[in-house]
VOKE-190961 format. One line per field, with one value per residue (C-alpha): residue in three letters; x, y, z; residue number from 1. Coordinates in pm, whole numbers, plus 50000, padded with zeros to 5 digits. Example, Ala and Ser with C-alpha at 12.3 -4.5 7.8 and 13.67 -1.06 7.14 Angstrom:
res [ala,ser]
px [51230,51367]
py [49550,49894]
pz [50780,50714]
n [1,2]
END
This chain:
res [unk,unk,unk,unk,unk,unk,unk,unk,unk,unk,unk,unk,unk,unk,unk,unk,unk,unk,unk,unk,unk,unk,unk,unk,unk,unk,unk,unk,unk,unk,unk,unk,unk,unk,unk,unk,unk,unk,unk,unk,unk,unk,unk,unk,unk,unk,unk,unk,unk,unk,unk,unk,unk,unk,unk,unk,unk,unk,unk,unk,unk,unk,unk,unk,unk,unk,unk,unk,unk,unk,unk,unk,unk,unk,unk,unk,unk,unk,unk,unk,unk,unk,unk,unk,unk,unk,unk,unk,unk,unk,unk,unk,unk,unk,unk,unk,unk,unk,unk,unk,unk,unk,unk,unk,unk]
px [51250,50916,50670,50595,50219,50309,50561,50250,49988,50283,50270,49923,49905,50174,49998,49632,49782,49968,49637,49433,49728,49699,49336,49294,49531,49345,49023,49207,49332,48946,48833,49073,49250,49575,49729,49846,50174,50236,50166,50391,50736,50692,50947,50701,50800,50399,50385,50688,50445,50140,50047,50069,49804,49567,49637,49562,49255,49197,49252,48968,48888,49057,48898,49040,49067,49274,49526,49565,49576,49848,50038,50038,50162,50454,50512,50506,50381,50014,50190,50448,50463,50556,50935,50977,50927,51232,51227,51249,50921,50741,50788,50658,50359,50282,50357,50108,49815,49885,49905,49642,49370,49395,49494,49546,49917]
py [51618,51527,51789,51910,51817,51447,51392,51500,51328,51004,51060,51075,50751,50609,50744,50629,50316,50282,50409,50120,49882,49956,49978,49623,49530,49694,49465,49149,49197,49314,49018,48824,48694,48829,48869,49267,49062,48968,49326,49449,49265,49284,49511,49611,49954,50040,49990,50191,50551,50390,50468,50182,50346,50303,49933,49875,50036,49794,49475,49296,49366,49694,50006,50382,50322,49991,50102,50490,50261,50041,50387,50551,50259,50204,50572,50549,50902,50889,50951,50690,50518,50160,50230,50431,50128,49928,49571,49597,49819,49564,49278,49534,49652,49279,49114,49427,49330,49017,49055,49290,49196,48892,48998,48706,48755]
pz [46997,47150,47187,47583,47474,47405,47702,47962,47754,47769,48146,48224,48068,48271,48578,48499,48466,48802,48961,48801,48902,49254,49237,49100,49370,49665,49510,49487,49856,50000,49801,50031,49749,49810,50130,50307,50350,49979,49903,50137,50113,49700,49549,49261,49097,49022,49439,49594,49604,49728,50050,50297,50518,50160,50127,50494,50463,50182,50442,50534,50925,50938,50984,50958,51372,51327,51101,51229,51657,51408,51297,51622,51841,51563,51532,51121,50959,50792,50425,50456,50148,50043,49988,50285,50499,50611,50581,50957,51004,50789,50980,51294,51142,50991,51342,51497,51295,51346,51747,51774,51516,51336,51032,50834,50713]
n [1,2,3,4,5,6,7,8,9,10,11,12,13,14,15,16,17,18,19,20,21,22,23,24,25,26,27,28,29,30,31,32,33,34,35,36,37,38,39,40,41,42,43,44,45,46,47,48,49,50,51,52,53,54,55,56,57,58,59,60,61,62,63,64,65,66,67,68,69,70,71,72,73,74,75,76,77,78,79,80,81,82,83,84,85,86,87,88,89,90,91,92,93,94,95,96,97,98,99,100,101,102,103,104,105]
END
């Protein structure tokens, strides 16, 4: 049997490193390197809690104001994360930056 201590020692681990995933992920995509839309339609396990309102704000040419004007006119909660998005409110919220600000998708 493992020991309480090791199991949350085991999962702060496997948290740190979801946290630096995503974090070398929100560089990669301010760096321009890879696009919002890759991000989004990827059904990466280390991605399905991350908030989509965070990687947004990691987006080149968007702003707090672009992405919370992009979450109002879609009507998509502030805490929505990756796998609470429908295939269906991707494609809106990709064809909205797209429409509305250039985002290169």
């Amino acid at each position: 049997m493992t020991a309480p201590r090791e199991v949350a020692i085991a999962q702060l681990e496997k948290a740190n490193e979801v946290r630096s995933r995503r974090g070398r992920l929100k560089l990669l995509i301010a760096e321009g390197r890879i696009p919002v839309s890759e991000v989004l339609v990827r059904e990466k396990q280390f991605l399905r809690n991350m908030k989509v309102h965070d990687l947004l704000l990691a987006t080149p040419g968007l702003g707090k104001v672009k992405v919370d004007r992009a979450f109002r006119s879609l009507r998509i909660p502030h805490n929505t994360t990756l796998a609470g998005l429908s295939v269906e409110r991707k494609e809106q919220l990709l064809d909205w930056l797209k429409e509305h600000h250039g985002v290169k998708i």
